[in-house]
C-alpha positions, 0 to 999 in steps of 0.5 A: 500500500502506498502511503502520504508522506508527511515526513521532513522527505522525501515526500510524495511525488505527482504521476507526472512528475515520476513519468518524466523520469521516464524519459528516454536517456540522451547523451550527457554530452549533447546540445540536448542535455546542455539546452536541458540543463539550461532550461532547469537554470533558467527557472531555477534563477527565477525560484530563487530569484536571483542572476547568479549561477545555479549549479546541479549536482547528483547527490543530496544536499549534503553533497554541495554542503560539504563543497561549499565549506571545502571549496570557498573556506580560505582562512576558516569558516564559522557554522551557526547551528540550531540543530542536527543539521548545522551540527552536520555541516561543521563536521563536514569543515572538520573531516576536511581539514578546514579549520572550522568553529561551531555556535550553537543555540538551544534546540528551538531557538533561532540563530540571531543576527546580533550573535552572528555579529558578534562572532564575524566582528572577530575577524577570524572567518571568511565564510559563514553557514547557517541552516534556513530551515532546521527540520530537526527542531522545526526553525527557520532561521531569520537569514533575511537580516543575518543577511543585513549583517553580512553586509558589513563583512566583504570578505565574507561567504555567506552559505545557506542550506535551504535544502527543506524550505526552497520551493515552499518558502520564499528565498530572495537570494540577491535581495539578502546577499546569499552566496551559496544557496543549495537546496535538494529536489526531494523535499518543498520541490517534490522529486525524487531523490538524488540530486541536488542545486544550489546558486554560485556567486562570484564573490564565490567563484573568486574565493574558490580561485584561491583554495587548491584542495577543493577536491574533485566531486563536489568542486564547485568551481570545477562545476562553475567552469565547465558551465562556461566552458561547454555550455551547460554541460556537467563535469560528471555524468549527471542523473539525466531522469532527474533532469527531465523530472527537475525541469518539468517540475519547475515548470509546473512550480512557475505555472502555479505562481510562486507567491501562490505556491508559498501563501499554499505552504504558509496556510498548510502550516497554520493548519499544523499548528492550530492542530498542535496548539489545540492537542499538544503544543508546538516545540519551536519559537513561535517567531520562528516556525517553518512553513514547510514543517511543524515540530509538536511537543508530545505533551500528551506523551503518546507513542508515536511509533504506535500512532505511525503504525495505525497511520500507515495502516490508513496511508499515511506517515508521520515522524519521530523527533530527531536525535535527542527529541526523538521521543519528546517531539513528533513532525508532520511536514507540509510540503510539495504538492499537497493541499490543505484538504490533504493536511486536514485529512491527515490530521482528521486521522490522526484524531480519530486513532488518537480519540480527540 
């Protein structure tokens, strides 16, 4: 039985969606695989609303994560964490040699402008990451006036992982002064997994220039360069079915009208948490909750792995907390291609197993 997922992603993929990935495989190096990945650039630029280049990668995000902090670190890099997925890219710095430093917040707690301040006043770093939307706790990071902050600070990277917000929320990247926004197709953007993009500025470009080791898979600046160099083709065989799925699914995204896709997330989200607030209580600082995940405090101490169970017997899936919350939180995403009458059957099932 196939189920809804409402878990942070993969989730749910459309029909159509999956039959483009049925798409007869052409050569990687052909004028048609360069005009599709110019086409998937294209509209990319649009989502993210910026001129820069958009690079694809046929990975997770992880993949570009770990390629920005290796690629474009020439002193040393500060990673500002409200989670397990901040904590996830210091380690990255760390296992790569770049010398790297980690602040961190209480889980359910935003990263602030004031501290990241603080932190780059030191003139010590020359690149900074910052998680926009934390699906471990349910954050979304206020990376509009961290943004603000980056101004004062030329010489500084600014990276962004927007890995489960791209698509569902709205991230103006040349409006806040992003200079790598990655994100993965699995999650707001609704495809499959397996490859990942993000945008390359030339405040990133020319950092890279300066770093020698930059490895070899994930080189952004090789990415970078064979764009260029061959006309929108990829220094690696890239996975063309998710291409013919990427480029059809922005298509679609465009159609529906990106102010109306995000203001679809938003309502879905406020479903979530009126839900939440009537049975449980929302884990995350309410100045900063996500549009595409809500994180629920288990004050009713409930057994999520039971509730699951009954639920997928009904269709449908949830999930646990992460890591440490794991049996202190559950999280219902709102993300994709669903609907409200799609969060409201879910939670009129949840009700109905749990005797609300």
């Amino acid at each position: 039985m196939s189920k809804k997922l409402f878990i942070p992603g993969p989730i749910d993929v459309s029909e159509d969606v999956l039959e483009k990935m049925a798409t007869p495989v052409i050569s990687h190096r052909s004028k048609e695989a360069s005009e599709l990945q110019k086409s998937i650039t294209e509209k990319a630029k649009k989502l993210f609303y910026t001129d820069n280049e958009i690079l694809l990668s046929t990975s997770s995000g992880t993949g570009l994560m770990e390629g920005s902090i290796r690629c474009c670190t020439a002193k040393r890099a500060a990673v500002f964490s409200c989670g397990s997925f901040g904590d996830r890219w210091h380690k990255m710095g760390i296992t790569n040699g770049v010398p790297t430093d980690l602040f961190k917040v209480e889980l359910g707690q935003a990263i602030e402008p004031e501290m990241v301040d603080k932190v780059l006043a030191t003139g010590k770093y020359d690149l900074i990451t910052v998680t926009h939307n934390e699906t471990s706790t349910g954050i979304r990071n206020p990376i509009e006036d961290i943004g603000q902050i980056l101004k004062k600070y030329d010489d500084v990277v600014y990276c962004v992982d927007t890995v489960s917000s791209a698509g569902g929320i709205k991230i103006p990247v040349d409006e806040i002064g992003i200079d790598i926004c990655i994100t993965s197709v699995q999650k707001a953007i609704g495809l499959p997994p397996g490859m990942s993009l993000c945008t390359f500025s030339e405040k990133s470009r020319k950092r890279a220039e300066k770093v020698s080791n930059r490895g070899v898979y994930f080189d952004l600046l090789s990415m970078y360069e064979y764009i260029k160099k061959k006309n929108y083709q990829y220094p690696s065989t890239p996975s063309l079915s998710h291409m013919f799925a990427l480029n059809y699914q922005l298509e679609k995204i465009l159609e529906e009208g990106l102010e109306n896709r995000f203001k679809r997330h938003e309502d879905m989200a406020k479903i979530v948490r009126n839900w939440a607030e009537e049975h449980f209580e929302i884990f995350t600082d309410k100045n900063h909750l996500s549009n595409t995940l809500t994180v629920v405090k288990n004050t009713q101490n409930i057994d999520v792995s039971n509730l699951n169970g009954e639920l997928q017997k009904r269709g449908y899936l949830i999930a646990n907390g992460y890591g440490e919350l794991k049996d202190k939180t559950f999280r219902i995403s709102h993300m994709g291609d669903y609907t409200e009458n799609d969060i409201r059957d879910l939670l009129k099932n949840i009700d109905d197993i749990l005797g609300f």
